[in-house]
GUFIPA-708813 format. One record per residue (C-alpha): residue number from 1; residue in one letter; x, y, z. Coordinates in Angstrom, 1 decimal. Each point is the difference from the previous one (the first is absolute). Example, Ala and Ser with C-alpha at 12.3 -4.5 7.8 and 13.67 -1.06 7.14 Angstrom:
2
+-----+----+--------+--------+--------+
!   i ! aa !   east !  north !     up !
+-----+----+--------+--------+--------+
!   1 !  a !   12.3 !   -4.5 !    7.8 !
!   2 !  s !    1.4 !    3.4 !   -0.7 !
+-----+----+--------+--------+--------+
***
This chain:
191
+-----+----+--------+--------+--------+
!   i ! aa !   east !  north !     up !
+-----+----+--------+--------+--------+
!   1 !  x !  -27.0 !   -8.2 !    8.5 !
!   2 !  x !   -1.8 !   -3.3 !   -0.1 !
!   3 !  x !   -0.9 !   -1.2 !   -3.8 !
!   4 !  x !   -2.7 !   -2.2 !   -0.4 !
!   5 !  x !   -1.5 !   -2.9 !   -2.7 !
!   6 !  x !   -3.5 !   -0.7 !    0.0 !
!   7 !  x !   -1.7 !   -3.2 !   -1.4 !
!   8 !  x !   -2.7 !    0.4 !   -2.2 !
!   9 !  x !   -3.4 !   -2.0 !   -0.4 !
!  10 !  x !   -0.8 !    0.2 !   -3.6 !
!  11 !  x !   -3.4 !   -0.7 !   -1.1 !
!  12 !  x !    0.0 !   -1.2 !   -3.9 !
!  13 !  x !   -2.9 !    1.4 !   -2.0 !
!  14 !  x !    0.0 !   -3.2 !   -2.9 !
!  15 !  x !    0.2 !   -2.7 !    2.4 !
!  16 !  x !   -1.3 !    0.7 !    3.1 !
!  17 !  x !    3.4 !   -1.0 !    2.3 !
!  18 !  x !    2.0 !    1.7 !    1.9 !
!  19 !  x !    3.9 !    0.3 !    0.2 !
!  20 !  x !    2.7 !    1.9 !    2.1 !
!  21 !  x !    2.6 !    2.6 !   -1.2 !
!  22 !  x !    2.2 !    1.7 !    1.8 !
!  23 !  x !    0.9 !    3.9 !   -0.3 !
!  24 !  x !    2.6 !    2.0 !    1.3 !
!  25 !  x !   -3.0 !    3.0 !   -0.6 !
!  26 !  x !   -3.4 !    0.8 !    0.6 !
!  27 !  x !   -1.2 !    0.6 !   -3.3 !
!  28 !  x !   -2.6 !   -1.9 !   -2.8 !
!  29 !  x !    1.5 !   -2.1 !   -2.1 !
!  30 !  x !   -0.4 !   -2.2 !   -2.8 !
!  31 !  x !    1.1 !   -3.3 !    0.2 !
!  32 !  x !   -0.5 !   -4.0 !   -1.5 !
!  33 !  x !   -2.0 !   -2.2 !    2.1 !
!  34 !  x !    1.3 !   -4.1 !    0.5 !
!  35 !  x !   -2.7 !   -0.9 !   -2.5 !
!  36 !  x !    1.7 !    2.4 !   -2.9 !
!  37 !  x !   -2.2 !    2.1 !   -0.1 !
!  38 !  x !    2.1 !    3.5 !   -1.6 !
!  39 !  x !   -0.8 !    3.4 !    0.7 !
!  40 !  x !   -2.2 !    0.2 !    3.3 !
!  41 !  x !   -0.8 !    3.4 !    1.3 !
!  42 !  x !    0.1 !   -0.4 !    3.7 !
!  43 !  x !   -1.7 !    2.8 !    2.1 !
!  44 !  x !    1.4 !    0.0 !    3.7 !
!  45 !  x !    1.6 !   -3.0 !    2.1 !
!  46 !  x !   -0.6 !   -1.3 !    3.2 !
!  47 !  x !    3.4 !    0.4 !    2.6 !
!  48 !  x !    0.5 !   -3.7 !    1.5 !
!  49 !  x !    3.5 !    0.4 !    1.1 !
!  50 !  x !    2.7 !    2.6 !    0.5 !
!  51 !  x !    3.3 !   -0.7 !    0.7 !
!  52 !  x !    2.3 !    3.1 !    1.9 !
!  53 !  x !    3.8 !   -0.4 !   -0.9 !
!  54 !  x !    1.3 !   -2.6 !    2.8 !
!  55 !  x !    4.0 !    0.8 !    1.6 !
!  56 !  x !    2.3 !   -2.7 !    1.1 !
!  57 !  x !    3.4 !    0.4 !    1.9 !
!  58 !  x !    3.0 !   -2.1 !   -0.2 !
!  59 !  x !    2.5 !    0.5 !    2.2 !
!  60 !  x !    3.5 !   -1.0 !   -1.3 !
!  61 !  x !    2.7 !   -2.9 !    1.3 !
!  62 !  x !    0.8 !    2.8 !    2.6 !
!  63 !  x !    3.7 !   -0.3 !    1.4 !
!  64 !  x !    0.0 !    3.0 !    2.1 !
!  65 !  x !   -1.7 !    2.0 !    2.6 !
!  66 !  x !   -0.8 !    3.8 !   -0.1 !
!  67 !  x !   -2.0 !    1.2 !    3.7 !
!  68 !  x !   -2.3 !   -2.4 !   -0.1 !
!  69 !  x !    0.2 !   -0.9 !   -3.8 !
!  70 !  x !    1.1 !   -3.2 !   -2.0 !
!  71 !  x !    1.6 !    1.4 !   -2.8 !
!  72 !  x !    2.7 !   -0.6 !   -3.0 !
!  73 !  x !    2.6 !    2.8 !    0.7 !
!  74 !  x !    1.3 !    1.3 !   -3.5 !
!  75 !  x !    2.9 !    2.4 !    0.1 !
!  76 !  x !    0.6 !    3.3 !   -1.6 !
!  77 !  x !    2.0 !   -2.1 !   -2.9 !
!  78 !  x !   -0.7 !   -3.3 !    0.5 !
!  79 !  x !   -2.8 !   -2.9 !   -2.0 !
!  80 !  x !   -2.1 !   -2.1 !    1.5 !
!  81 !  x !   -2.8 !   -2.2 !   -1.4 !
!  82 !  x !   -3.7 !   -1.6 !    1.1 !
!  83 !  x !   -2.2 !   -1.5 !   -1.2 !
!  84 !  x !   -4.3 !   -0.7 !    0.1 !
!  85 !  x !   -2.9 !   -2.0 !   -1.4 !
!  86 !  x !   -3.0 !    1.3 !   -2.1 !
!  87 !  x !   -3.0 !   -0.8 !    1.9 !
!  88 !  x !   -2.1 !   -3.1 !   -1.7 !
!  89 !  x !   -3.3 !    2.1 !    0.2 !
!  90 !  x !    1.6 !    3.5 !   -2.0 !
!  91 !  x !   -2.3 !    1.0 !   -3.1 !
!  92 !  x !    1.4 !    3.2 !   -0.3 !
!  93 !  x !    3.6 !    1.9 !    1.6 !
!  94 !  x !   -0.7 !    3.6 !    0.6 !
!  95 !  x !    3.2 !    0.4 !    1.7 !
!  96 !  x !    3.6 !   -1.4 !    1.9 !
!  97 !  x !    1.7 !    2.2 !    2.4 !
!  98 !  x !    3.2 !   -0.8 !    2.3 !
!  99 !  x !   -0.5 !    1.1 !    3.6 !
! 100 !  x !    3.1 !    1.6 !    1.5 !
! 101 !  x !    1.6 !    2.0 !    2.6 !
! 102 !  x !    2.4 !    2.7 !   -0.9 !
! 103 !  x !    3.0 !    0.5 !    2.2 !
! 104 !  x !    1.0 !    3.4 !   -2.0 !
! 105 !  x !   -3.7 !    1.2 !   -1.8 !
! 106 !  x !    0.7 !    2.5 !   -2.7 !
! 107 !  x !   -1.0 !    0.1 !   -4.0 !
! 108 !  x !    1.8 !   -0.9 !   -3.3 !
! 109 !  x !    1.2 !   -3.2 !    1.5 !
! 110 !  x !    1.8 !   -2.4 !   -2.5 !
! 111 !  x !   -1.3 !   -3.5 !    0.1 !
! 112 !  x !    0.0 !   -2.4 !   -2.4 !
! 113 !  x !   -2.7 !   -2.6 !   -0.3 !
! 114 !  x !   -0.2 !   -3.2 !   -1.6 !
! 115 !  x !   -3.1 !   -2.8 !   -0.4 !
! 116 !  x !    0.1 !   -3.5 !   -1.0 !
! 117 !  x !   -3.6 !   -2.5 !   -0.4 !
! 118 !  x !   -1.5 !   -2.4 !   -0.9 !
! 119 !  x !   -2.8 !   -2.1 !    0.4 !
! 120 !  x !    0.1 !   -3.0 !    2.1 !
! 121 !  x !   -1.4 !   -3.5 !   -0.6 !
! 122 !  x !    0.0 !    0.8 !   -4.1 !
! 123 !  x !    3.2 !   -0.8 !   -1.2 !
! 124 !  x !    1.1 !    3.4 !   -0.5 !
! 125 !  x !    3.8 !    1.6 !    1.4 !
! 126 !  x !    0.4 !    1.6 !    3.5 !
! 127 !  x !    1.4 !    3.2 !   -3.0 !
! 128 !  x !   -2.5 !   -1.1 !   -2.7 !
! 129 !  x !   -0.8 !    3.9 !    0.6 !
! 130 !  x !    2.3 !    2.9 !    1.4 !
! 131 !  x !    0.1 !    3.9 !    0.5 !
! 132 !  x !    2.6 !    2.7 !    0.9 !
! 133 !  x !   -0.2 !    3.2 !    1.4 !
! 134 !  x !    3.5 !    1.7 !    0.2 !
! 135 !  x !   -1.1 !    3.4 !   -0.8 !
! 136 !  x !   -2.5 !    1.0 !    2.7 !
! 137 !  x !    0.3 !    2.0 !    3.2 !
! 138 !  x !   -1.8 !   -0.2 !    3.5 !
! 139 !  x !   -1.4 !    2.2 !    2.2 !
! 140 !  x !    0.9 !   -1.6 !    3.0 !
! 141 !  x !   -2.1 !    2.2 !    2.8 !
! 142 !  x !    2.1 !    1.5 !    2.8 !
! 143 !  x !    2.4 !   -2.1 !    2.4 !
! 144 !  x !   -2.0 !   -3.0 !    1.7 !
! 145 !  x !   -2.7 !    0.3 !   -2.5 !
! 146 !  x !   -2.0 !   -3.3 !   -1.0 !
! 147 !  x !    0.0 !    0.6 !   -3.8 !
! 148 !  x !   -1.9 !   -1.8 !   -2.8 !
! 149 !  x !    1.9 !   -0.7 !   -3.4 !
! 150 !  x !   -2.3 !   -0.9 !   -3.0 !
! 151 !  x !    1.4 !   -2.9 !   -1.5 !
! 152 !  x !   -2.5 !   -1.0 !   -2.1 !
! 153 !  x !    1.5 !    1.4 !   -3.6 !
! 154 !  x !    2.3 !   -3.1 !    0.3 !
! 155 !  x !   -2.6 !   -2.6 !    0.3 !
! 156 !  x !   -2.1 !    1.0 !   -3.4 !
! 157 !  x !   -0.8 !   -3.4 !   -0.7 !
! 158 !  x !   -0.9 !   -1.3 !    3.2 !
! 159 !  x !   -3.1 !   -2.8 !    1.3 !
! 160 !  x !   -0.8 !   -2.3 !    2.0 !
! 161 !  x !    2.3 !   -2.0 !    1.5 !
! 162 !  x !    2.7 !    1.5 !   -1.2 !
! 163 !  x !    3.6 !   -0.3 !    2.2 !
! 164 !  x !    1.8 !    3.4 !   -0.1 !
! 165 !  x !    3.6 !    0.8 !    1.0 !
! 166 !  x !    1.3 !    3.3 !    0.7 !
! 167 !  x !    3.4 !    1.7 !   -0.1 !
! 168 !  x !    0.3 !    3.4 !    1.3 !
! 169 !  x !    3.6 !    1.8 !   -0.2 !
! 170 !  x !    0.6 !    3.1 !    1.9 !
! 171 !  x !    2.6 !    2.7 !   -1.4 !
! 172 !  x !    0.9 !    2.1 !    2.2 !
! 173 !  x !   -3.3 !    0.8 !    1.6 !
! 174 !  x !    1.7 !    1.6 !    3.3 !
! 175 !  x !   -1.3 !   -2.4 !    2.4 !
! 176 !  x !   -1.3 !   -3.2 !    1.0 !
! 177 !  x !   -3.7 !   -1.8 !   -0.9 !
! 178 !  x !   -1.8 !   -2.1 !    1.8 !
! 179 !  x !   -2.0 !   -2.3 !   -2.1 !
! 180 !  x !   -3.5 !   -1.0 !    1.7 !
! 181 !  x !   -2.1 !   -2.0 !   -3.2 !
! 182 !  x !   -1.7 !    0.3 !   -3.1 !
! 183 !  x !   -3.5 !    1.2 !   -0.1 !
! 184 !  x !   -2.1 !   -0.7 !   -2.6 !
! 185 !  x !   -3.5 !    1.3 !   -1.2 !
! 186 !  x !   -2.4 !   -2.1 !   -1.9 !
! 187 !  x !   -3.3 !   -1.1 !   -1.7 !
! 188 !  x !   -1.4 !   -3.7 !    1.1 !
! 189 !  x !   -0.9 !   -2.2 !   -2.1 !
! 190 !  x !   -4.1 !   -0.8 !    0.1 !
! 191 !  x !    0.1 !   -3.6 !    2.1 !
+-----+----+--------+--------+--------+
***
């Protein structure tokens, strides 16, 4: 499901000028115009510009080949790590997902997850924020299945421009994956 923001034209009763707001919702609201003016009643808005979530792939360093795919191969108990930029233009994450091939399939699968971020060009750490996941479990389709794994718990404090580094450990999954990219789902910012 696509979610949408809408930017308002707000008309200011006092003054006379108008302003923009911006609303994740459809409904009247009361809001201060640039002038100060407190407590306006607005009735209505006019829709200039809606903005559908945008997607964006990023295929990892891949090392390997499965068929016709690039991929990071990631035994049944091995770790591996990658790693991806935050787009410049992100206002909002809705979600991360790694893209992967399952050589086995099957549910319950034991994989521990870890994230490290931070923002680039700031002064801040490439761990100034981290996350773990050790005690989840995947669904991982049937054999040959592309799967999706949301990842997006471990990144709570995400933004723009943001580098993120991954570290997936398997235990014991019962089979190979094949690593494609990271997918991520997001609001633009307004240019």
């Amino acid at each position: 499901m696509h979610k949408h923001f809408y930017t308002q034209q707000k008309y200011c009763s006092k003054c006379g000028s108008y302003f923009q707001y911006v609303s994740y919702d459809v409904i009247n609201i009361t809001k201060i115009c640039p002038a100060g003016h407190p407590n306006i009643y607005h009735r209505g808005f006019m829709i200039l510009k809606e903005q559908e979530v945008r997607s964006r792939f990023y295929a990892l360093d891949n090392d390997q080949t499965f068929d016709n795919y690039k991929v990071l191969k990631v035994t049944t108990n091995a770790t591996d790590t990658f790693s991806f930029v935050i787009p410049t233009d992100v206002m909002k994450i809705h979600a991360i997902r790694l893209l992967a091939i399952s050589q086995s399939g099957g549910s319950g699968k034991d994989i521990d997850l870890y994230s490290s971020y931070g923002k680039v060009g700031v002064g801040e750490q490439y761990n100034q924020y981290s996350e773990s996941d050790t005690s989840s479990t995947y669904d991982l389709g049937s054999a040959g299945e592309l799967v999706c794994i949301d990842i997006t718990h471990l990144f709570p404090d995400i933004d723009a421009c943001m580098a993120c580094g991954i570290k997936i450990t398997h235990n014991s999954i019962g089979g190979d994956m094949y690593y494609l990219g990271v997918g991520i789902e997001y609001r633009q910012q307004e240019s």
